[in-house]
N, CA and C atoms as a LAMMPS dump frame, in Angstrom:
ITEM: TIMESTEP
0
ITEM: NUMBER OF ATOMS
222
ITEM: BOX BOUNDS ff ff ff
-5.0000000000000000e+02 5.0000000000000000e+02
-5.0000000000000000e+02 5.0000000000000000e+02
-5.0000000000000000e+02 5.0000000000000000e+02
ITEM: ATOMS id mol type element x y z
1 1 1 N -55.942 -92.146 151.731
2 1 2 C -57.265 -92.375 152.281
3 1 3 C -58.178 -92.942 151.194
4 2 1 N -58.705 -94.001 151.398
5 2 2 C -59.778 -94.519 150.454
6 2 3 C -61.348 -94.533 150.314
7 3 1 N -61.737 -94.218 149.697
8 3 2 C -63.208 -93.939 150.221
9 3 3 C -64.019 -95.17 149.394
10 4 1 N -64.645 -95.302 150.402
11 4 2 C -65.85 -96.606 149.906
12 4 3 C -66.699 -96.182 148.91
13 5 1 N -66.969 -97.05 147.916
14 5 2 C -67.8 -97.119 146.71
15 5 3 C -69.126 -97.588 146.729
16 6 1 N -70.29 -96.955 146.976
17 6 2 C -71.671 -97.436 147.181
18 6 3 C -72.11 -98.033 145.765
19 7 1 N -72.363 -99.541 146.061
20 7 2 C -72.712 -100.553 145.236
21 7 3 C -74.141 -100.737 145.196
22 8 1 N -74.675 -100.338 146.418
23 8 2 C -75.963 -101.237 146.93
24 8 3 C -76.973 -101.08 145.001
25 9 1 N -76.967 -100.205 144.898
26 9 2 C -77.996 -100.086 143.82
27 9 3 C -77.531 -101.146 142.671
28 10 1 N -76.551 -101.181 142.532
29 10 2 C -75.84 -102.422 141.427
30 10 3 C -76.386 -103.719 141.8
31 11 1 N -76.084 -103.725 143.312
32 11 2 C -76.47 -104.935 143.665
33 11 3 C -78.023 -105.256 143.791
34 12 1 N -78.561 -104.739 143.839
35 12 2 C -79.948 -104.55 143.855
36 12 3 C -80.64 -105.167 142.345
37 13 1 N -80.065 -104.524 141.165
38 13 2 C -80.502 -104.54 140.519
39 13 3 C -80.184 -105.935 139.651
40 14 1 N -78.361 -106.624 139.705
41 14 2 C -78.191 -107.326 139.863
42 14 3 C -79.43 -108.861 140.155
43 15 1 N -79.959 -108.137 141.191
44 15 2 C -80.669 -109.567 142.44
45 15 3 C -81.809 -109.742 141.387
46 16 1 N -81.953 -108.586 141.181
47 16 2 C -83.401 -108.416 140.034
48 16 3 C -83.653 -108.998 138.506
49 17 1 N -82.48 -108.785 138.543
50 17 2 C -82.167 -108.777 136.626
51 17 3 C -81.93 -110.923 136.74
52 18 1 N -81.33 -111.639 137.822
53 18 2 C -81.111 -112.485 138.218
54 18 3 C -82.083 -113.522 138.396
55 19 1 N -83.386 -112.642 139.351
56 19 2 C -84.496 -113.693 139.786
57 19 3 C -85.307 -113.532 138.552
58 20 1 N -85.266 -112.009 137.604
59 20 2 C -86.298 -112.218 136.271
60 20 3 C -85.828 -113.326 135.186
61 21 1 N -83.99 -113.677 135.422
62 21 2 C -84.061 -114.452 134.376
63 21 3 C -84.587 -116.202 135.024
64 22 1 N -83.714 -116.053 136.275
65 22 2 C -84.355 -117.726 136.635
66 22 3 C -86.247 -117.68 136.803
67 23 1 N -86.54 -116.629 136.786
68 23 2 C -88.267 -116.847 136.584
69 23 3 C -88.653 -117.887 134.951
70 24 1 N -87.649 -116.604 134.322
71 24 2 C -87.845 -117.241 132.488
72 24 3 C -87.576 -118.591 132.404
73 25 1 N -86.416 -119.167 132.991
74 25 2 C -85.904 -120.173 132.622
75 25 3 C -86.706 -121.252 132.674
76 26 1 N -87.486 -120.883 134.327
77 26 2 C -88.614 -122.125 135.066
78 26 3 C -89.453 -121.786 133.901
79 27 1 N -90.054 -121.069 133.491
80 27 2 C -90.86 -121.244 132.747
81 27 3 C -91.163 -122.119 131.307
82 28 1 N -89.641 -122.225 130.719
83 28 2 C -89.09 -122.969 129.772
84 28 3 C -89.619 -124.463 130.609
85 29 1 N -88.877 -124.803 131.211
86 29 2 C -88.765 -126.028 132.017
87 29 3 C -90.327 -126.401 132.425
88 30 1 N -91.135 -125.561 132.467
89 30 2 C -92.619 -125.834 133.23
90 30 3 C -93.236 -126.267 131.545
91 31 1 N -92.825 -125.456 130.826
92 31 2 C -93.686 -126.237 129.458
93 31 3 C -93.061 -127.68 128.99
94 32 1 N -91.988 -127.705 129.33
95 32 2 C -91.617 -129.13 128.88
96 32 3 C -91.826 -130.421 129.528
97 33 1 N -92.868 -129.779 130.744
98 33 2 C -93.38 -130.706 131.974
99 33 3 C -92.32 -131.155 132.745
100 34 1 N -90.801 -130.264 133.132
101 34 2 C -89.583 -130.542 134.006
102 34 3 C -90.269 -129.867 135.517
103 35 1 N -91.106 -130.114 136.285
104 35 2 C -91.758 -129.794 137.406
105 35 3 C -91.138 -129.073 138.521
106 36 1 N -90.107 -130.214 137.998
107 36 2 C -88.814 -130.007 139.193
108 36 3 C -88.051 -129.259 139.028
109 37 1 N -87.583 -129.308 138.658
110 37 2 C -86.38 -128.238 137.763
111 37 3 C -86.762 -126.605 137.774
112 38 1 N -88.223 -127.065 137.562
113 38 2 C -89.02 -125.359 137.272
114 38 3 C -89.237 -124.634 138.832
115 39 1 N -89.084 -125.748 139.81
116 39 2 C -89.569 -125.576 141.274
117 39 3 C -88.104 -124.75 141.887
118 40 1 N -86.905 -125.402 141.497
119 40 2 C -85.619 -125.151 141.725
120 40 3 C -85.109 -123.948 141.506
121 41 1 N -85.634 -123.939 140.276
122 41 2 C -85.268 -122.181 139.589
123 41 3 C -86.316 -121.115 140.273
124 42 1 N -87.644 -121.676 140.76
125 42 2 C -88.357 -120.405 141.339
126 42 3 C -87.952 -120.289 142.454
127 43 1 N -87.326 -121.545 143.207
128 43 2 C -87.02 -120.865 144.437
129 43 3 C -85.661 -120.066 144.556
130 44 1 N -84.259 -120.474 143.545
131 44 2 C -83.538 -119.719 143.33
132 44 3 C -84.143 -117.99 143.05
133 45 1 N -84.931 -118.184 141.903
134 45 2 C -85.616 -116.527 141.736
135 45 3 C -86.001 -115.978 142.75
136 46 1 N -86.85 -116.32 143.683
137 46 2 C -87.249 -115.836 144.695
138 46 3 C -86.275 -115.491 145.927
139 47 1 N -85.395 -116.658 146.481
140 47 2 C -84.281 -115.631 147.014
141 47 3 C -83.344 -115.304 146.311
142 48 1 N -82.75 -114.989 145.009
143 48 2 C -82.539 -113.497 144.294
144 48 3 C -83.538 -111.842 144.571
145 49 1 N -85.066 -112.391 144.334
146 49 2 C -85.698 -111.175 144.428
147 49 3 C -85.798 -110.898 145.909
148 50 1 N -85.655 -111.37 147.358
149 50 2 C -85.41 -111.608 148.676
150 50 3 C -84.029 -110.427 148.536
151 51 1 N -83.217 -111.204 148.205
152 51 2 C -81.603 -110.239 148.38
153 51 3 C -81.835 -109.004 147.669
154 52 1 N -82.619 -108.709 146.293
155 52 2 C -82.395 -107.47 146.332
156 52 3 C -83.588 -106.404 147.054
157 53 1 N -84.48 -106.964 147.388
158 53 2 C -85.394 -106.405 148.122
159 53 3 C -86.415 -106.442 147.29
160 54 1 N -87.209 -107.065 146.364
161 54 2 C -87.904 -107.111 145.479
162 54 3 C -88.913 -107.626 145.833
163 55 1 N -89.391 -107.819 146.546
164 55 2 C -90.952 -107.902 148.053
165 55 3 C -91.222 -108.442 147.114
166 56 1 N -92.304 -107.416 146.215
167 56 2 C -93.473 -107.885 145.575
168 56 3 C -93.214 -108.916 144.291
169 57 1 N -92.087 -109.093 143.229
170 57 2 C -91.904 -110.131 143.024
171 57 3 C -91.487 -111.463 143.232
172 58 1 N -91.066 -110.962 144.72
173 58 2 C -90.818 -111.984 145.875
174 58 3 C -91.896 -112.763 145.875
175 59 1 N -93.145 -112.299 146.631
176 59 2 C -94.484 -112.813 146.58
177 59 3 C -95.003 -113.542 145.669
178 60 1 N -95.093 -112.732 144.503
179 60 2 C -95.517 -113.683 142.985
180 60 3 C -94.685 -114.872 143.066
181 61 1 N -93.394 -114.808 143.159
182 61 2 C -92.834 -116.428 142.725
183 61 3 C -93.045 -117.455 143.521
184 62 1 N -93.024 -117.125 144.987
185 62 2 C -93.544 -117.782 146.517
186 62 3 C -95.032 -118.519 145.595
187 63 1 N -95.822 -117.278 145.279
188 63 2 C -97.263 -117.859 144.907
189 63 3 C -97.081 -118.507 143.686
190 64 1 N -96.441 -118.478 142.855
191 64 2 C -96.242 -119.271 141.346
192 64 3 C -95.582 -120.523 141.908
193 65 1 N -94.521 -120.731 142.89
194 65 2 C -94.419 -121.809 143.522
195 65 3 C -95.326 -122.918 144.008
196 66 1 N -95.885 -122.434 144.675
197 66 2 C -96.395 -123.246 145.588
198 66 3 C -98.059 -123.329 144.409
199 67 1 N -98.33 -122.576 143.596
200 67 2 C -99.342 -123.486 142.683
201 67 3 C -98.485 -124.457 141.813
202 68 1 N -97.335 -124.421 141.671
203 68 2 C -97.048 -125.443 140.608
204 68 3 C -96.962 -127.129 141.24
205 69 1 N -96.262 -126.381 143.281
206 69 2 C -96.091 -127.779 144.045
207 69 3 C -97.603 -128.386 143.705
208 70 1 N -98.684 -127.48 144.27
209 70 2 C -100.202 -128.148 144.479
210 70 3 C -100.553 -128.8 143.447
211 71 1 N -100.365 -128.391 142.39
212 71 2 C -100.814 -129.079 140.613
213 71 3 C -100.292 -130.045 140.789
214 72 1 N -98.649 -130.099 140.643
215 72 2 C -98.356 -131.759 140.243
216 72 3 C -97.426 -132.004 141.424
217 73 1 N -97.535 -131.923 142.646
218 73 2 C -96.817 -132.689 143.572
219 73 3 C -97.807 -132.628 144.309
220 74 1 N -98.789 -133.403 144.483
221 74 2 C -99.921 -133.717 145.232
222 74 3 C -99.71 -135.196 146.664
């Protein structure tokens, strides 16, 4: 008989540890004026922080998004 192994918290944290680094990365990319690139990685971060349930840094990157579209994709 095998008994199932509860992951969820791994995975969770995983989603987290994931969208904080593609947050960093855009950020690299946003100083070097890569716009795009920085847009790519927040939306990757954001559904990372989506999958692990991370609402509220969900929100921030949604909103760090969409000021970076308004600045320079006008």
């Amino acid at each position: 008989m095998s008994r199932k192994i509860d992951t969820s918290d791994q995975f969770i944290e995983f989603y987290k540890k994931k969208g904080d680094y593609l947050v960093e990365l855009s950020e690299n990319h946003y100083m070097n004026k890569e716009y795009k690139k920085c847009l790519e990685l927040l939306s990757q971060a954001y559904s990372m922080y989506e999958k692990g349930g991370v609402l509220d840094l969900a929100e921030k990157t949604k909103q760090k998004f969409a000021e970076i579209k308004q600045k320079h994709f006008k």
